[in-house]
C-alpha positions in Angstrom: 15.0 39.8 29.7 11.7 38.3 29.3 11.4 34.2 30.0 9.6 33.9 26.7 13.3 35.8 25.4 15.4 33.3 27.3 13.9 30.5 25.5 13.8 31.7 22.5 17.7 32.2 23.2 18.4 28.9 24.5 16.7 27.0 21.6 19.5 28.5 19.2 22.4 26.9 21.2 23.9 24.1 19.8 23.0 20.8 21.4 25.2 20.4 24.7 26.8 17.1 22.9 28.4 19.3 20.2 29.9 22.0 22.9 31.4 19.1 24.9 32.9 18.1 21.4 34.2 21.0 20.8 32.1 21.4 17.5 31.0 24.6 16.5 27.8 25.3 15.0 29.1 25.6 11.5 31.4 22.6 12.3 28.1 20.4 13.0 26.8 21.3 9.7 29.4 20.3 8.3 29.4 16.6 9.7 27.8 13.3 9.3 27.5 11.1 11.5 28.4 7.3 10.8 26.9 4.5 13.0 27.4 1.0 13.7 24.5 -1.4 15.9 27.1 -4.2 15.3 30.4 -2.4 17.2 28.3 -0.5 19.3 29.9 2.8 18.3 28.6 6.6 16.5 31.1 9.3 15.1 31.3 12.2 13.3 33.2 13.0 10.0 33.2 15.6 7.7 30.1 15.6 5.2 32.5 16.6 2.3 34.1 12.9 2.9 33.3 9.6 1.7 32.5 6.9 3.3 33.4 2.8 2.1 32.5 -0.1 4.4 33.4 -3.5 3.5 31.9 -5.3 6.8 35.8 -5.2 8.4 36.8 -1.7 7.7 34.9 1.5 7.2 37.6 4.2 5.3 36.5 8.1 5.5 38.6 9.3 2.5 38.5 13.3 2.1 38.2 14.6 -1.5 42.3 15.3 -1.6 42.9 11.2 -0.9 43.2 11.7 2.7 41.9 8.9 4.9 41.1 7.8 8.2 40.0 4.0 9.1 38.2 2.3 11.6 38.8 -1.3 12.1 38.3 -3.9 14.8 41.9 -4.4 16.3 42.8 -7.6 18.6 43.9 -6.0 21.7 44.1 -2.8 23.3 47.9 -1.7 22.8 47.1 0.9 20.1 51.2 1.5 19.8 52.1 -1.6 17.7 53.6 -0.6 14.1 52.1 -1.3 10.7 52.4 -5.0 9.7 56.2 -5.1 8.0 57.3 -1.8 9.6 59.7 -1.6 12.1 59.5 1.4 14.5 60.8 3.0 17.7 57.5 2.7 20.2 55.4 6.1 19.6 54.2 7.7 22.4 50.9 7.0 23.8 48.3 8.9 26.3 44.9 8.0 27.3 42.3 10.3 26.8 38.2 10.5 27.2 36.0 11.4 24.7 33.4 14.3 24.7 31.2 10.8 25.5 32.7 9.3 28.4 34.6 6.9 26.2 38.1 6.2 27.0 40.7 5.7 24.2 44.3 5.2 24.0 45.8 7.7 21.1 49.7 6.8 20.1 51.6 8.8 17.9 54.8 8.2 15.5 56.3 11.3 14.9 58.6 8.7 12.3 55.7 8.0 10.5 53.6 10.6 10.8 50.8 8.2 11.8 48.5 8.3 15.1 45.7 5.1 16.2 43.3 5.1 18.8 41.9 2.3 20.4 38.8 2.3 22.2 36.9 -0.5 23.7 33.2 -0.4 23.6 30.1 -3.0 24.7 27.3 -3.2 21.9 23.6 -3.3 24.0 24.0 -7.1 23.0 27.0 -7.3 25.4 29.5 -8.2 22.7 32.6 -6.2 23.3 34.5 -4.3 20.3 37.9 -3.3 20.3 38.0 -0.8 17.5 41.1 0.9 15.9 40.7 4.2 14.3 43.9 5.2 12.1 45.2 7.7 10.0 48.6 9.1 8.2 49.9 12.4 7.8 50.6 15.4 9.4 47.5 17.3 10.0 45.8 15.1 12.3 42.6 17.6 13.2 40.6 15.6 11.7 41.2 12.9 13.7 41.2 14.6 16.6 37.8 15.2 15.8 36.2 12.2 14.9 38.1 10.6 18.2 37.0 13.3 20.3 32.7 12.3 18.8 33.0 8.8 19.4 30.1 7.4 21.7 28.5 4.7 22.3 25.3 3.1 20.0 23.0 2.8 20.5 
């Protein structure tokens, strides 16, 4: 193969942020990516879903109703229940993004509900502890928007 051939070749690969995500080329097409200067923090969602930020939350709501929220959260233990709800403690594992940032993912099997926390510094130095939440039983779209977090910017 020619150098001028292996260029060519490597210019079509997806960017190497996307492979460590696990996002396909199709898949990263099909994305947007939401960022916030003030938490310090860039994801992906899907570019079929809406997006509504009222300054405390930001809600990605698909077309069918489903949603996923990211919201400042006052601590790091992402395995408390819903505010009224009284639960057996879901089970929780730490994980690191495709971005080097940690998160701790909890799930309720009961509820059908999973929360991430991750804690992330803003180039300002103010530190955000951000929840990102969702109900329901396919959680693969969480997965990936946990798994694009990074830092921002």
């Amino acid at each position: 193969m020619r150098c001028v051939d292996v260029f060519c070749w490597l210019l079509m690969l997806p960017p190497l942020s996307a492979v460590a995500a696990g996002i396909t080329p199709a898949d990263q097409a099909a994305t947007k990516t939401f960022t916030s200067a003030t938490w310090g923090l860039a994801l992906e969602y899907p570019a079929g879903w809406s997006v509504e930020d009222d300054g405390n939350e930001v809600m990605f709501r698909s077309e069918e109703g489903r949603s996923i929220v990211l919201g400042r959260t006052r601590d790091d233990n992402a395995s408390d229940p819903a505010p009224g709800r009284r639960a057996s403690k879901p089970s929780c594992t730490t994980t690191t993004t495709a971005h080097g940032v940690e998160a701790t993912v909890c799930s309720d099997a009961a509820s059908n509900s999973r929360r991430a926390v991750v804690v992330l510094k803003a180039r300002d130095g103010v530190e955000s502890r951000l929840a990102i939440r969702m109900q329901g039983r396919d959680a693969s779209v969480f997965d990936a928007i946990l798994r694009s977090v990074r830092r921002y910017p």
